[in-house]
C-alpha positions, -999 to +999 in steps of 0.1 A: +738-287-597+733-318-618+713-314-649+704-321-684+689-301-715+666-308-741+659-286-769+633-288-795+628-265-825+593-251-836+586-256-867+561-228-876+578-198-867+555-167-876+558-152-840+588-149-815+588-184-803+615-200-818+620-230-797+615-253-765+638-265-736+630-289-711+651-292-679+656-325-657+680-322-628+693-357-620+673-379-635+643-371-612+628-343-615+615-328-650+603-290-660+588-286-695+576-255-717+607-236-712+607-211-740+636-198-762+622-164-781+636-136-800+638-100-794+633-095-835+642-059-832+678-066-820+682-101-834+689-116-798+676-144-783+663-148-746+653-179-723+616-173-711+608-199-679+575-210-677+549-185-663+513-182-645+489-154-647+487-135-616+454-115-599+475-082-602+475-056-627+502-027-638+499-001-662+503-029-692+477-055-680+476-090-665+508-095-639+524-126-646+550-144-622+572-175-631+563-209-621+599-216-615+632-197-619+669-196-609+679-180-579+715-167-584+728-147-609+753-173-617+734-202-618+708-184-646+738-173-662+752-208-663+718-223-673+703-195-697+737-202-713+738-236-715+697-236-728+702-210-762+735-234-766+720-260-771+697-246-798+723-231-813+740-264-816+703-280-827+703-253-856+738-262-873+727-304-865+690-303-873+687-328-849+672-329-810+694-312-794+707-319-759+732-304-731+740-332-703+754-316-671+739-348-647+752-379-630+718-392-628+717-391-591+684-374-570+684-336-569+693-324-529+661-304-525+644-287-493+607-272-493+583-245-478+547-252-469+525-220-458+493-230-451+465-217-466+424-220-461+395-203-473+360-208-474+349-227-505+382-233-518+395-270-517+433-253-513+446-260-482+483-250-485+509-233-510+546-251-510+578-239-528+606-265-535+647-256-537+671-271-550+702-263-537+707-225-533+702-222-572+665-229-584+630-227-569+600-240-581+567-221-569+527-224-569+526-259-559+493-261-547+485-286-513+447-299-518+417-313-500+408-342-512+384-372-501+412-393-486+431-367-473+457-339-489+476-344-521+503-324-538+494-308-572+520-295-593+518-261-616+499-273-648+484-255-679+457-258-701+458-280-731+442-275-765+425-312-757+393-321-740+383-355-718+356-378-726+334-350-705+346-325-727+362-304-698+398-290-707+426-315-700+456-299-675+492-307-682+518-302-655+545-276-660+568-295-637+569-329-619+587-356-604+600-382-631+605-413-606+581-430-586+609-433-561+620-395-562+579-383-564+569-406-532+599-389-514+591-347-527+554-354-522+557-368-486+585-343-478+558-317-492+527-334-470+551-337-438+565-300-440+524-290-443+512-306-414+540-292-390+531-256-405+494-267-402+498-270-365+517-242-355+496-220-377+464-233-355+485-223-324+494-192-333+455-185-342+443-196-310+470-175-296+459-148-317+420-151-305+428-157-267+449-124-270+422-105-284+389-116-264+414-105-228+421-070-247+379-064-255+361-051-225+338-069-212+304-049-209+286-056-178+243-045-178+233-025-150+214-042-125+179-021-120 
């Protein structure tokens, strides 16, 4: 897996958060707001991937679930690792720290698409990307818009406001090429519309199934 690391510092550091990584694998394909924190009871510190907030509750509140995360042991190993080393290495230069582990070349990636519709909502599917067998990036959302479907990537809310004053969204995670972005979204958009289909067969199958198992009730002729 081809990648590089970015690390920046935070300056004001009154809570836990003592720093930021971002994480580009080739030169395609960019996620932001990873953070580094520290456990200040055992002087440790820990990689925290970007996260949403969930409907689900548990005995300590809100559920939250990451955006996007490693998927083998040795891979998060590898790039945890790689991620507080590179802070470590921006705290004894004071300078931008980064770790380069990429040729520059496209990221091999595959997707998921399940679609998704309910009344009201303008969602109309929820996609995963891979890449490789060692990260997955979740809650990519597939929407209806007046030209047809578009991808939208995980975002978050900013502290800024439009000319409309409504809260300006920033994405988590997105392509960095027009060239790599045209080829994820339309993988994406492709991968949708062959789910979309064989979710409408299987729901037709579904309703023809059920209206032979109902009894048909029959008046009495008087």
């Amino acid at each position: 897996m081809q990648y590089s690391i970015r690390v920046n510092e935070v300056k004001n550091k009154e809570g836990n958060v003592r720093g930021f990584a971002t994480l580009v694998f080739g030169d395609a394909f960019k996620i932001t707001n990873i953070a580094i924190l520290e456990n200040t009871e055992k002087g440790q510190l820990f990689v925290s991937m970007p996260r949403y907030k969930t409907n689900e509750h548990d005995e300590n509140g809100s559920v939250y679930k990451d955006i996007c995360n490693p998927i083998t042991k040795e891979f998060r190993e590898e790039l945890y690792g790689n991620i507080l080393a590179a802070y470590e290495n921006l705290q004894q230069d004071k300078e931008q720290a980064q770790k380069d582990n990429s040729m520059k070349e496209a990221p091999e990636f595959s997707v998921a698409v399940s679609p998704y519709e309910r009344e009201g909502s303008n969602i109309r599917g929820l996609a995963r990307i891979y890449f490789g067998d060692s990260f997955i990036v979740s809650n990519i959302s597939i929407l209806q818009g007046k030209d047809g479907v578009f991808v939208s990537m995980p975002s978050y809310k900013t502290r800024q406001t439009d000319e409309y004053g409504k809260p300006v969204y920033q994405d988590v995670c997105y392509p960095v090429t027009k060239e790599f972005r045209e080829k994820l979204y339309g993988e994406i958009i492709q991968t949708y519309e062959r789910e979309r289909e064989k979710w409408k067969v299987t729901a037709n199958e579904k309703e023809v199934n059920s209206e032979k198992k109902s009894p048909v009730r029959r008046q009495k002729s008087r």
